[in-house]
ZADO-1210 file (C-alpha; in nm, 4 decimals, padded with zeros to 6 digits):
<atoms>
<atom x="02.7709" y="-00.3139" z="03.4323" code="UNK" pos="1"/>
<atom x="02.5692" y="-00.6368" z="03.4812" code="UNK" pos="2"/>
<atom x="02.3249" y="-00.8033" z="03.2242" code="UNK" pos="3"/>
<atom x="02.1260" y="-00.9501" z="03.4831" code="UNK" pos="4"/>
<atom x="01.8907" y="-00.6831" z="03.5125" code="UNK" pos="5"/>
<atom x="01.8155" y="-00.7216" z="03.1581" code="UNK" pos="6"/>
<atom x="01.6942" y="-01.1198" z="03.2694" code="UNK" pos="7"/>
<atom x="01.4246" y="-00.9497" z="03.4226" code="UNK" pos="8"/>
<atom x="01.3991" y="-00.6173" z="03.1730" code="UNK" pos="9"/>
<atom x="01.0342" y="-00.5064" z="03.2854" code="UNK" pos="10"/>
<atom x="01.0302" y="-00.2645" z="02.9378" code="UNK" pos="11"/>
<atom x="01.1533" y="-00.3863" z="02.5909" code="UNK" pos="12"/>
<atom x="01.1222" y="-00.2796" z="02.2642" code="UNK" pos="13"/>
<atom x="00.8088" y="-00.3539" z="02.0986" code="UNK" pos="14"/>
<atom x="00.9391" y="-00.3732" z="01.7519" code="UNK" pos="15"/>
<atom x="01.1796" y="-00.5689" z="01.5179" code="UNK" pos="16"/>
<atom x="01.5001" y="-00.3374" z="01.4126" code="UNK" pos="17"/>
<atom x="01.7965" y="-00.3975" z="01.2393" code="UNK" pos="18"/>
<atom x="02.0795" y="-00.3149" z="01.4095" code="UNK" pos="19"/>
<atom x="01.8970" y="-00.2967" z="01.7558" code="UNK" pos="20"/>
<atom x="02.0808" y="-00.2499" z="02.0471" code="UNK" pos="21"/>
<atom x="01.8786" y="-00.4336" z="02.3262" code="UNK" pos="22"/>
<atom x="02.1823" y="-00.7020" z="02.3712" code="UNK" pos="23"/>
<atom x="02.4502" y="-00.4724" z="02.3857" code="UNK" pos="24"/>
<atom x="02.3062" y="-00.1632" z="02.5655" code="UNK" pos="25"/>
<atom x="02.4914" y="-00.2175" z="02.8694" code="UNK" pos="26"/>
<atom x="02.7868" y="-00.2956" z="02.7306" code="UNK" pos="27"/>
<atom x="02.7583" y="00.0551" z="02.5453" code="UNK" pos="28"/>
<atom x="02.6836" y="00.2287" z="02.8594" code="UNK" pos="29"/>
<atom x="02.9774" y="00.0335" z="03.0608" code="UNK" pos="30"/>
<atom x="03.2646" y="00.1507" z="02.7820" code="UNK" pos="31"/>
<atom x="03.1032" y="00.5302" z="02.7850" code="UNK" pos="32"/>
<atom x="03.1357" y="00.5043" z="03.1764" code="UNK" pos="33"/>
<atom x="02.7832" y="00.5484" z="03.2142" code="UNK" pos="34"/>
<atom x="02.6473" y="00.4048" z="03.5666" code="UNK" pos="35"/>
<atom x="02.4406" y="00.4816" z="03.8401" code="UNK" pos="36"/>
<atom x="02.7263" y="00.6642" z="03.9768" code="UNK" pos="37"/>
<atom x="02.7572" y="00.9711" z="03.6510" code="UNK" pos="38"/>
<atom x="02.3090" y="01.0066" z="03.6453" code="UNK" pos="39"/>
<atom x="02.2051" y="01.3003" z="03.3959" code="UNK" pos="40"/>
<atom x="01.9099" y="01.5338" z="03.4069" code="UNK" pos="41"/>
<atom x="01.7983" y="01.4834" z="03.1038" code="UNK" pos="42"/>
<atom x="01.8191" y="01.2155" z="02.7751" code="UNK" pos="43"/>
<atom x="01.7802" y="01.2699" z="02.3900" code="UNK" pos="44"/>
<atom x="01.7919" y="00.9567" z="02.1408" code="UNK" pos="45"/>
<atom x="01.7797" y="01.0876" z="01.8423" code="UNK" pos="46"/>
<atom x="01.7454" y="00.7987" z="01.5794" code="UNK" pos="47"/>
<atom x="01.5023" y="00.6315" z="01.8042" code="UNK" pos="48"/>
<atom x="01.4630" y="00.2871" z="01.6064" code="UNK" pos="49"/>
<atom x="01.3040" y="00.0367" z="01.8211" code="UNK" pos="50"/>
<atom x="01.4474" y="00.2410" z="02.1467" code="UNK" pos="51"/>
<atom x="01.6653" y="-00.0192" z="02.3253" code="UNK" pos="52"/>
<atom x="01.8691" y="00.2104" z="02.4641" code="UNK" pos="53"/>
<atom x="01.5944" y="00.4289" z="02.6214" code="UNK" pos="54"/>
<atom x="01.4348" y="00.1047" z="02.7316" code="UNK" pos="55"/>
<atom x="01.7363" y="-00.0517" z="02.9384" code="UNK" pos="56"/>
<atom x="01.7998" y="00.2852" z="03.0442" code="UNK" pos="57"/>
<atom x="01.4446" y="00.2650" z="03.2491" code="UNK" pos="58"/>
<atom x="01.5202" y="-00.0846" z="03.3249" code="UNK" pos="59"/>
<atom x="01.8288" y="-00.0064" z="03.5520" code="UNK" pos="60"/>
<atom x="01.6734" y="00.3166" z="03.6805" code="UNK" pos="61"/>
<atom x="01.9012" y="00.5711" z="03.5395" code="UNK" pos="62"/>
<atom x="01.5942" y="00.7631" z="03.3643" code="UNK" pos="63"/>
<atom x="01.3333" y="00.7848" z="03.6849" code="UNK" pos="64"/>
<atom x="01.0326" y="01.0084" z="03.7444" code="UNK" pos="65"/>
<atom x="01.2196" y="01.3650" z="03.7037" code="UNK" pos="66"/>
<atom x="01.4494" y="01.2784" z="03.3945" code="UNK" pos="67"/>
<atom x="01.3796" y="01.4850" z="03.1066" code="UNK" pos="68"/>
<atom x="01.3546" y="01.2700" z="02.7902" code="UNK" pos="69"/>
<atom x="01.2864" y="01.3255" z="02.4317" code="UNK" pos="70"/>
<atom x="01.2898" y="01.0478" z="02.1791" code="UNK" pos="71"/>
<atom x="01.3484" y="01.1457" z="01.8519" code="UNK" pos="72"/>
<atom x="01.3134" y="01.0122" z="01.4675" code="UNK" pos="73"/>
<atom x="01.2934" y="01.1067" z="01.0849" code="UNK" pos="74"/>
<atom x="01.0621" y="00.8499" z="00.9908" code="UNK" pos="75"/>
<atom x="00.7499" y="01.0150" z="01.0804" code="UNK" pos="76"/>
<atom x="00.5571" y="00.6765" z="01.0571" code="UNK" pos="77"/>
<atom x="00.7924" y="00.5539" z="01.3784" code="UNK" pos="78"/>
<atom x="00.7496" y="00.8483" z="01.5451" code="UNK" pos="79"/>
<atom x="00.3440" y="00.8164" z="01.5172" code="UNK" pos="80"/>
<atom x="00.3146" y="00.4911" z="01.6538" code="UNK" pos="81"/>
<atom x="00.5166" y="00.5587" z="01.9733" code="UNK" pos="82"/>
<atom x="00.2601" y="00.8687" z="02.0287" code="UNK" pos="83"/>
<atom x="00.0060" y="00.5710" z="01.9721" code="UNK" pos="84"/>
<atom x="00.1454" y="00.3595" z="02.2124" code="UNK" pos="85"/>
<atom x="00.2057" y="00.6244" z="02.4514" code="UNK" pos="86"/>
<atom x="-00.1775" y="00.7742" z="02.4983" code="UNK" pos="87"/>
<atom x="-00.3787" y="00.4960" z="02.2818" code="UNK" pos="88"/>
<atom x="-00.2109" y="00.2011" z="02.3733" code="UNK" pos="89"/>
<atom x="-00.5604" y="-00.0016" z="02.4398" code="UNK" pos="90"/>
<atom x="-00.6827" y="00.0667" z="02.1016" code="UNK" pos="91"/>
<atom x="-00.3657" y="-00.0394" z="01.9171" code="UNK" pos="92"/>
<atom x="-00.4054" y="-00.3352" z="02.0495" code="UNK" pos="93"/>
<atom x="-00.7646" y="-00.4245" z="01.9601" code="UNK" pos="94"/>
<atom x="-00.6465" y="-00.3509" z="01.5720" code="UNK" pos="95"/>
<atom x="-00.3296" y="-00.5596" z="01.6080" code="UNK" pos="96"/>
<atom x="-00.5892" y="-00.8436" z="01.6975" code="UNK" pos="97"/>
<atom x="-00.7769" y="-00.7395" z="01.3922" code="UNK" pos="98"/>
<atom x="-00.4720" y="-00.7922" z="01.1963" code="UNK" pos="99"/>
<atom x="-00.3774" y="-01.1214" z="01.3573" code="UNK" pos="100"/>
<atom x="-00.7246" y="-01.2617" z="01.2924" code="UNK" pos="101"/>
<atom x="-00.7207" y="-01.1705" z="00.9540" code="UNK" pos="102"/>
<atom x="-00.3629" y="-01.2553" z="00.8719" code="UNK" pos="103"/>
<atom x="-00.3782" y="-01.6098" z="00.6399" code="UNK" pos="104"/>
<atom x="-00.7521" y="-01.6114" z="00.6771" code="UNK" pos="105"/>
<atom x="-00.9600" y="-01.7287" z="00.4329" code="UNK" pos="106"/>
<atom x="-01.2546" y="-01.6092" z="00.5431" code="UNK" pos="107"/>
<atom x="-01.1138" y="-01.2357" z="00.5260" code="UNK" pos="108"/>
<atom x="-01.0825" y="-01.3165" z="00.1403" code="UNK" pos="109"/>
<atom x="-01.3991" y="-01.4699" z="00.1232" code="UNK" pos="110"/>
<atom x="-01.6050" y="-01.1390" z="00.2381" code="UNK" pos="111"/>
<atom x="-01.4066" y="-00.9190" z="00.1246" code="UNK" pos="112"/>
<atom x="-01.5741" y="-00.6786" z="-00.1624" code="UNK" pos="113"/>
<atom x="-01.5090" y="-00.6582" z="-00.4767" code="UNK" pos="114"/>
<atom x="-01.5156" y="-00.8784" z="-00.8159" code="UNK" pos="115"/>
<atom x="-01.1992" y="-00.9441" z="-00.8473" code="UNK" pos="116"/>
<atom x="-01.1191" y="-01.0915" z="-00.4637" code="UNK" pos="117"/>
<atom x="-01.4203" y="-01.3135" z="-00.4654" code="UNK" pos="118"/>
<atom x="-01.2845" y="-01.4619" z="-00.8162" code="UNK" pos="119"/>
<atom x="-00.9082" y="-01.5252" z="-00.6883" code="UNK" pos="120"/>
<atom x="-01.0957" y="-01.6744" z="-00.4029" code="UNK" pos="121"/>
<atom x="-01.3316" y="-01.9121" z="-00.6071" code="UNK" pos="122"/>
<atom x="-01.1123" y="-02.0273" z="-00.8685" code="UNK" pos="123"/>
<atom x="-00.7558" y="-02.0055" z="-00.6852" code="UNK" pos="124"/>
<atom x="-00.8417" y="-02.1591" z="-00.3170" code="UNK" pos="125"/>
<atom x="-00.5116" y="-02.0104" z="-00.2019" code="UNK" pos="126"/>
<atom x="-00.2724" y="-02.1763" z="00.0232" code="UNK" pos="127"/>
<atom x="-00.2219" y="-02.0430" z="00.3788" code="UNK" pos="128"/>
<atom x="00.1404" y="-01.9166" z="00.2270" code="UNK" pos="129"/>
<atom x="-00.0785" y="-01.6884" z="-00.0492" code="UNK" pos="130"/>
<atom x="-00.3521" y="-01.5877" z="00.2233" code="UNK" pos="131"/>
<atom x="-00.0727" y="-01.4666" z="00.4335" code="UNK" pos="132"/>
<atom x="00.0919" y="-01.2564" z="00.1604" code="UNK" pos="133"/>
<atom x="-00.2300" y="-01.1261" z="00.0065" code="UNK" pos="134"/>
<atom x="-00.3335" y="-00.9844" z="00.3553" code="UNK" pos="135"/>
<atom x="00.0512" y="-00.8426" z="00.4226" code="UNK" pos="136"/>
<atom x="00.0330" y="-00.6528" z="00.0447" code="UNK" pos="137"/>
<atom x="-00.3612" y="-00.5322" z="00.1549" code="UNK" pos="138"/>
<atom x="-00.2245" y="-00.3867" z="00.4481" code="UNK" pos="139"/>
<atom x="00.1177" y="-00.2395" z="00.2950" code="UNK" pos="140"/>
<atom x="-00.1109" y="-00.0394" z="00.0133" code="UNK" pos="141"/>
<atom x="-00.3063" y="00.0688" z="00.3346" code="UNK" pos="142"/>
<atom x="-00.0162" y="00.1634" z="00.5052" code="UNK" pos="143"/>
<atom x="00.1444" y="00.3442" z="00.2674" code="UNK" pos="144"/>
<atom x="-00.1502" y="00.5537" z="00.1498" code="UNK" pos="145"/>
<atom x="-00.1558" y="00.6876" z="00.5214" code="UNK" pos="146"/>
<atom x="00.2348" y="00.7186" z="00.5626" code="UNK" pos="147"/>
<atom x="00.2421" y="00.9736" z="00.3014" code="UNK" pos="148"/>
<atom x="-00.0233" y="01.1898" z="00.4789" code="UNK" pos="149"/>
<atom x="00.0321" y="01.5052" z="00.5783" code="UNK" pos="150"/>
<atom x="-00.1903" y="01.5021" z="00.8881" code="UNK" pos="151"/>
<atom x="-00.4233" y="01.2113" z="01.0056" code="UNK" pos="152"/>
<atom x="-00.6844" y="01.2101" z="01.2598" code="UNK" pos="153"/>
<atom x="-00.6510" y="00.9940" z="01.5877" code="UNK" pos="154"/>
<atom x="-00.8527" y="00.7076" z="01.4366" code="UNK" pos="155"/>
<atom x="-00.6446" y="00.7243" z="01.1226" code="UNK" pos="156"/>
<atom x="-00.3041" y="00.7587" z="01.3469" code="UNK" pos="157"/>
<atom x="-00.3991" y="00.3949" z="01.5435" code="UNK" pos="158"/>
<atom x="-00.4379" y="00.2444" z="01.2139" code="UNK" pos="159"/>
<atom x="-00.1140" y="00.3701" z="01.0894" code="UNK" pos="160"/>
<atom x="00.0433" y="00.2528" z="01.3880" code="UNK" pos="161"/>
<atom x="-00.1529" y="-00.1126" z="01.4103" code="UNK" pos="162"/>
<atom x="-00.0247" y="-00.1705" z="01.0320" code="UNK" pos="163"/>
<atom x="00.3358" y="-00.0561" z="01.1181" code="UNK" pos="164"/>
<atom x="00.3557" y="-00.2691" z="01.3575" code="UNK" pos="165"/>
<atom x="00.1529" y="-00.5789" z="01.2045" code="UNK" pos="166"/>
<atom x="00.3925" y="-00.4934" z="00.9209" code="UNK" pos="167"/>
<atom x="00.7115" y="-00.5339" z="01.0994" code="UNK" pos="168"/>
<atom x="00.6067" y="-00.8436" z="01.2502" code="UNK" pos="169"/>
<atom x="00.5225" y="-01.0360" z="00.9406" code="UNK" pos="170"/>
<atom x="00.7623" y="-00.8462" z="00.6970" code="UNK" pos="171"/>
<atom x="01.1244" y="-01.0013" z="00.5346" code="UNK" pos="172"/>
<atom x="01.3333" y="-01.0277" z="00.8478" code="UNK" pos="173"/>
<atom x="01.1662" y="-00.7491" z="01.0752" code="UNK" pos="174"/>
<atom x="01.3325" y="-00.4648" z="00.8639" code="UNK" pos="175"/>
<atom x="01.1849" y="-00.1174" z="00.7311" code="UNK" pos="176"/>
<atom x="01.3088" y="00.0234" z="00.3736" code="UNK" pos="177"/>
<atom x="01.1637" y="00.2667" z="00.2015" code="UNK" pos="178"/>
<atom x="01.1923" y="00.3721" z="-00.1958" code="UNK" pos="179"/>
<atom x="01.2756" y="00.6939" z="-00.3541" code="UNK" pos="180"/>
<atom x="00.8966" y="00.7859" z="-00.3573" code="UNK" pos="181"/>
<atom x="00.9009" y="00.7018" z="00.0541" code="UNK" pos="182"/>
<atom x="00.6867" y="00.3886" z="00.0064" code="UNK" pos="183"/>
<atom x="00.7564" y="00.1189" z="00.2367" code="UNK" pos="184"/>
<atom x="00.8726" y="-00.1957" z="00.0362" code="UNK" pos="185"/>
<atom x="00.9922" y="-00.4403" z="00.2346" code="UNK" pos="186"/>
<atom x="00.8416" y="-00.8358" z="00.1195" code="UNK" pos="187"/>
<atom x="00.6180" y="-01.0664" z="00.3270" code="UNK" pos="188"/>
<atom x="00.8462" y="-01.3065" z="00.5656" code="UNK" pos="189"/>
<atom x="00.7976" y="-01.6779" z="00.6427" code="UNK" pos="190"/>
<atom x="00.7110" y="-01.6972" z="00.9681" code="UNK" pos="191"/>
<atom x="00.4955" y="-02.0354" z="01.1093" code="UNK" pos="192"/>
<atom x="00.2881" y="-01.8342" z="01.3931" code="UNK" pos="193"/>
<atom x="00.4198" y="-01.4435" z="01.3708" code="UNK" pos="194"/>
<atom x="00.4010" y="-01.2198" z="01.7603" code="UNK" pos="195"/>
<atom x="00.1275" y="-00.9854" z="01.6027" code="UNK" pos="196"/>
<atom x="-00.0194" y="-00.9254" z="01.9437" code="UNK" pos="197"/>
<atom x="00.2180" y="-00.8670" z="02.2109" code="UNK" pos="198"/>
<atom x="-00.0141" y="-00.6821" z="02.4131" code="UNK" pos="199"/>
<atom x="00.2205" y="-00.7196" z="02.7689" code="UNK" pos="200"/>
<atom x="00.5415" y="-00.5465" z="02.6030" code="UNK" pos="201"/>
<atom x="00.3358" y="-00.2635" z="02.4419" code="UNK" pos="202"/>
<atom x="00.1547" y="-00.1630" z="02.7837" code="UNK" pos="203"/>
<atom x="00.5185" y="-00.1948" z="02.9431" code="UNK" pos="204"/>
<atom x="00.6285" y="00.0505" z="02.7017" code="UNK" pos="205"/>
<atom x="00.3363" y="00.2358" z="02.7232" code="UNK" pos="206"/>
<atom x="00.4287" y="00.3045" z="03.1033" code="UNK" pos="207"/>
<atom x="00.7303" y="00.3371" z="03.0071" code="UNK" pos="208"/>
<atom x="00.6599" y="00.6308" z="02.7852" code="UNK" pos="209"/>
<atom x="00.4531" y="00.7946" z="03.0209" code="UNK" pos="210"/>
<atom x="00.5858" y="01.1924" z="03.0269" code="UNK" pos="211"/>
<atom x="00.8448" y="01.1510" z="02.7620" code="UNK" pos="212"/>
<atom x="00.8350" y="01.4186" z="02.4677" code="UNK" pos="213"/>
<atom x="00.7877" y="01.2207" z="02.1168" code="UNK" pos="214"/>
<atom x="00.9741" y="01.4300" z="01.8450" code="UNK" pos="215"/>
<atom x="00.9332" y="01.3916" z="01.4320" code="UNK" pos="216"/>
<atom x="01.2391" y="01.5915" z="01.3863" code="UNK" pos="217"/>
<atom x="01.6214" y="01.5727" z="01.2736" code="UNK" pos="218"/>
<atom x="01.9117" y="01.4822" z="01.5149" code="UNK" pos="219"/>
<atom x="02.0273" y="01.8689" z="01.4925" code="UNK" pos="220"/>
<atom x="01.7521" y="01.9060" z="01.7240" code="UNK" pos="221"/>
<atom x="01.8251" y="01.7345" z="02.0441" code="UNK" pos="222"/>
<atom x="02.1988" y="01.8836" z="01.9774" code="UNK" pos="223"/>
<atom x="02.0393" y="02.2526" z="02.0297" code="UNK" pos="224"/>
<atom x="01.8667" y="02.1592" z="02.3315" code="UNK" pos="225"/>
<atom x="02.1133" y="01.9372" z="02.5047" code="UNK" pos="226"/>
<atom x="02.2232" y="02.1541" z="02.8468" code="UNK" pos="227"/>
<atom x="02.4805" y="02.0548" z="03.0839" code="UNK" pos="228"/>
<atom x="02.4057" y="01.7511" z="03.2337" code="UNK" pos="229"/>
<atom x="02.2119" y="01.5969" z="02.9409" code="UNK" pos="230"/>
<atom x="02.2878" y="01.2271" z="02.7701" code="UNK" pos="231"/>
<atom x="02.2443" y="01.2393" z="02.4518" code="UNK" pos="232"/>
<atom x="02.2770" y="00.8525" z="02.2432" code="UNK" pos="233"/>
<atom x="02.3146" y="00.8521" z="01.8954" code="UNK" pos="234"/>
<atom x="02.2383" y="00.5248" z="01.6654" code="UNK" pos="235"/>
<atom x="02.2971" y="00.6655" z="01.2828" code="UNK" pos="236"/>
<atom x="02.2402" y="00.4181" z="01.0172" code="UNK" pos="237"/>
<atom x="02.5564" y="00.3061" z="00.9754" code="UNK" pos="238"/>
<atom x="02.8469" y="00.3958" z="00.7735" code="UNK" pos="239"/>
<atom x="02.8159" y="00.2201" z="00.4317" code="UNK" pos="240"/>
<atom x="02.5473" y="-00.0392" z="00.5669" code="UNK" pos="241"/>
<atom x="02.1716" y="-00.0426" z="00.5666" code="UNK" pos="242"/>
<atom x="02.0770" y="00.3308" z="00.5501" code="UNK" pos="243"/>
<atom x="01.6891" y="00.3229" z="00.3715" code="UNK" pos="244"/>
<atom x="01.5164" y="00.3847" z="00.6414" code="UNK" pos="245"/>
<atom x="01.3289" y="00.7043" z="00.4989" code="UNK" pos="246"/>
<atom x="01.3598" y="00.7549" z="00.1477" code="UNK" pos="247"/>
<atom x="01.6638" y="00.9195" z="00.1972" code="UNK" pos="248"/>
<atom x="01.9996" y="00.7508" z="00.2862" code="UNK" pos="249"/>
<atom x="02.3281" y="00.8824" z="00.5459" code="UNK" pos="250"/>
<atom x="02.6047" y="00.8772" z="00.3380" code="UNK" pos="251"/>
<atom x="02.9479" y="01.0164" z="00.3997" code="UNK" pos="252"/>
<atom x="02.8838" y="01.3589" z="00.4016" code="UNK" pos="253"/>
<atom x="02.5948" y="01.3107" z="00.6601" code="UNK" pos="254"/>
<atom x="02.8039" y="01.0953" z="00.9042" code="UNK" pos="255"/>
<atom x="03.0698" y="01.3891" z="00.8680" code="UNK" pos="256"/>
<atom x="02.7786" y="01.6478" z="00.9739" code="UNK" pos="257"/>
<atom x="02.7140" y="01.4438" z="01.2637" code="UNK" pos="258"/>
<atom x="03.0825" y="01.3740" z="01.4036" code="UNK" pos="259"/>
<atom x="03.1212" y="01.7488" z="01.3532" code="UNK" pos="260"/>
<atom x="02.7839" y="01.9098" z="01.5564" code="UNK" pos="261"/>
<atom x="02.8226" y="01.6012" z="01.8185" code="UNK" pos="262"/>
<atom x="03.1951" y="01.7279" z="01.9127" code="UNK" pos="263"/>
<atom x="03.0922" y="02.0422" z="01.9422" code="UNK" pos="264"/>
<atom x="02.8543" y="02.0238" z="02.2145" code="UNK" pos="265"/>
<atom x="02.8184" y="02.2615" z="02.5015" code="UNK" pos="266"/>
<atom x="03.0435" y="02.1908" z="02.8139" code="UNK" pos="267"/>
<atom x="02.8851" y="01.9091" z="03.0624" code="UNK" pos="268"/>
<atom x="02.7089" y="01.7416" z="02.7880" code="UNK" pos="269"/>
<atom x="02.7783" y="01.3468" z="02.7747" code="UNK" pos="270"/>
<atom x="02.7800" y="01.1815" z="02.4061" code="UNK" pos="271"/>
<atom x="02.7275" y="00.8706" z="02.2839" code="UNK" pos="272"/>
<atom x="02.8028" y="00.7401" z="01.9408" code="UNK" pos="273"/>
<atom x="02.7378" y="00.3955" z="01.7845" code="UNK" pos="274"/>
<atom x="02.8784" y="00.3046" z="01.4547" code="UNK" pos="275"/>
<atom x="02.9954" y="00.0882" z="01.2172" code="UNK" pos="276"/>
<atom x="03.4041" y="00.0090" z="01.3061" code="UNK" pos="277"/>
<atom x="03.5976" y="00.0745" z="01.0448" code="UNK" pos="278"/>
<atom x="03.9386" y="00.3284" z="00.9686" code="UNK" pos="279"/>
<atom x="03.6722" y="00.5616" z="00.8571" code="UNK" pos="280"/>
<atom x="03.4346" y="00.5865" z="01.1658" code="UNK" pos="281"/>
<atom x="03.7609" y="00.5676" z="01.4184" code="UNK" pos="282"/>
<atom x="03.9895" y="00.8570" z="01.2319" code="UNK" pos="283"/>
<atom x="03.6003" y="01.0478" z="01.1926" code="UNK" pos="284"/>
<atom x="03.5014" y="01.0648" z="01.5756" code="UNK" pos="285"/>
<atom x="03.8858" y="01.0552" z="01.7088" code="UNK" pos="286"/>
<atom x="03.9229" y="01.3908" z="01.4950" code="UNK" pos="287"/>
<atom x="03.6621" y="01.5577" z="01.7033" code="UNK" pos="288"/>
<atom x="03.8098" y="01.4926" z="02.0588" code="UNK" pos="289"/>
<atom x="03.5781" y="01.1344" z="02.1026" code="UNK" pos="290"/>
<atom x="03.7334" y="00.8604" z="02.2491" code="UNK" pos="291"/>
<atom x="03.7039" y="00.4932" z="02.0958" code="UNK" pos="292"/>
<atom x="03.6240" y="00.1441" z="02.2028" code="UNK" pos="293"/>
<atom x="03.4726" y="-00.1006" z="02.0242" code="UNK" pos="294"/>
<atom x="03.2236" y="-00.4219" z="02.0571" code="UNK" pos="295"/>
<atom x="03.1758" y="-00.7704" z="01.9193" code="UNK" pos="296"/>
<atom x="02.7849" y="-00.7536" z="01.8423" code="UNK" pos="297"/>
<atom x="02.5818" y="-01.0333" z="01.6915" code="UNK" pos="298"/>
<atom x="02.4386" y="-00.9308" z="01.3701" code="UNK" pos="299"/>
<atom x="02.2518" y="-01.1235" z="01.0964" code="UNK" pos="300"/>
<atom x="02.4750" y="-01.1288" z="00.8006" code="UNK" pos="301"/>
<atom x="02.2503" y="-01.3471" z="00.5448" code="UNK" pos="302"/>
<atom x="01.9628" y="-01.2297" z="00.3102" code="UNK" pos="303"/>
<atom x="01.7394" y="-01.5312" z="00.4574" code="UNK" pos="304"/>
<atom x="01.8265" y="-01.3572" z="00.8147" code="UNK" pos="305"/>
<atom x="01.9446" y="-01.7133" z="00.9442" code="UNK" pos="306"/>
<atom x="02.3110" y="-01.6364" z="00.9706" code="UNK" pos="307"/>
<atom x="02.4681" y="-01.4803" z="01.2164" code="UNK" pos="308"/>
<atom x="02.7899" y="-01.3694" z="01.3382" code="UNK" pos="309"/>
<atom x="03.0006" y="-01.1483" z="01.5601" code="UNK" pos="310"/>
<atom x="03.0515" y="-00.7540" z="01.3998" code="UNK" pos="311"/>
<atom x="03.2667" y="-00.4915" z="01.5452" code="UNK" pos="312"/>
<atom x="03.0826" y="-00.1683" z="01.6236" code="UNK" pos="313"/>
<atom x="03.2792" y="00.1463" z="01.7344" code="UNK" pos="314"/>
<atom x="03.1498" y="00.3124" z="02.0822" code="UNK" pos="315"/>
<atom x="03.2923" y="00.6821" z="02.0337" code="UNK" pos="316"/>
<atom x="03.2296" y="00.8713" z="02.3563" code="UNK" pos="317"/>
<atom x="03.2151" y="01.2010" z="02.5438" code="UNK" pos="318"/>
<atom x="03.2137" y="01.2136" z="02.9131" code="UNK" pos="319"/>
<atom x="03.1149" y="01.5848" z="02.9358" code="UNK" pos="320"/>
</atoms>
């Protein structure tokens, strides 16, 4: 399966994720046996992320007009700023230009109200480096008081979704980690002149989202409603990597759970699984009837997010 058409990829993920598969999605696809020759009726992607899979997918035309899809996540935060971008995608935009104007600005600080901001502003006269971090911490506080929300109105939801986003552009090396009390914690990044605004790729994937069902729900889900002739993807945080995405974690016993309920799917259902390759992962999905191939992927290896080199990834597939 060629790359080309990802040259000219007309939808692309609108967010920074680690482990993100936009580079390698066709190679994923191509190892499965995936092509415009096997199409499916319908497609689940449960551990949605920033969707690079469902996004090349609509690139090369294997999810069109009558494709059933449902896009799935446990971070409920994720999951409400896809709904944003999916029916509000004009408003989102005019707060991410809030944020981008008041990102480093020192007239933000200047009218802001309160004692204690006009003080730091007066006697500190903070650098553009301090500007930008004080506005990233105002915005995390706001973003956390809404993430833990039960329910939130559609005003409330857009600003949710403008400061998850704003947050993942100008946060420590575009990633998302959340504590045991489910507050987002990640630092503010260094970044010279940060893509706040991006306003063509989130109307792409706005389109792109039109008729798709948006799911706050665990993977188990999409297993029960996978029928015969379904693709289903799955991108777990991997095994013994990264895995903070929601308070929570997906530790052995999890990654067990799921090698056991994905080999066990009905008859005419096609399964992907991405992973982390090690003895592990391989004797894990092998066990359950999967076959195994693996990639070189380009991952960033360093703490500063600078260094990068080549990781093998296990691609554990069933073709129905």
């Amino acid at each position: 399966m060629s790359n080309k058409s990802e040259n000219k990829a007309q939808y692309t993920p609108f967010i920074k994720w680690v482990g993100g598969k936009r580079a390698i999605a066709a190679e994923i696809l191509e190892k499965a046996g995936i092509d415009t020759k096997n199409p499916f009726k319908a497609y689940f992607e449960p551990f949605l992320g920033g969707g690079a899979m469902f996004f090349h997918l609509k690139n090369i035309g294997l999810i069109g007009p009558d494709t059933k899809v449902t896009l799935s996540d446990m971070n409920k935060s994720l999951i409400t700023t896809y709904g944003v971008i999916q029916k509000k995608c004009t408003k989102l935009i005019s707060k991410l230009k809030e944020h981008e104007k008041n990102h480093g600005n020192l007239l933000w600080l200047e009218t802001k109200k309160g004692k204690s901001f006009s003080l730091f502003v007066q006697e500190q006269r903070p650098r553009l480096r301090e500007r930008e971090q004080y506005y990233y911490y105002y915005v995390r506080d706001i973003y956390n008081d809404l993430h833990k929300k039960s329910k939130l109105s559609s005003d409330l939801k857009i600003d949710l979704a403008a400061a998850f986003i704003y947050l993942n552009r100008t946060g420590f090396n575009g990633m998302y980690r959340e504590n045991a009390d489910g507050k987002m914690n990640i630092p503010c990044g260094r970044y010279s002149n940060p893509a706040i605004v991006n306003a063509g790729v989130l109307e792409s994937a706005s389109k792109a989202l039109q008729g798709v069902k948006i799911k706050h729900c665990p993977y188990q889900d999409s297993l029960k409603l996978a029928r015969p002739g379904s693709l289903v993807y799955f991108d777990p945080p991997y095994f013994e990597t990264f895995t903070d995405y929601n308070g929570g974690g997906f530790g052995e016993a999890e990654q067990k759970e799921l090698a056991l309920l994905a080999g066990a799917v009905k008859s005419g259902v096609k399964v992907i699984i991405s992973n982390s390759s090690n003895h592990f992962t391989r004797e894990l999905y092998e066990k359950q009837g999967f076959e195994c191939d693996f990639i070189n992927a380009a991952r960033n290896i360093n703490s500063d997010g600078q260094g990068r080199s080549k990781v093998k990834e296990i691609v554990a597939f069933k073709k129905s």
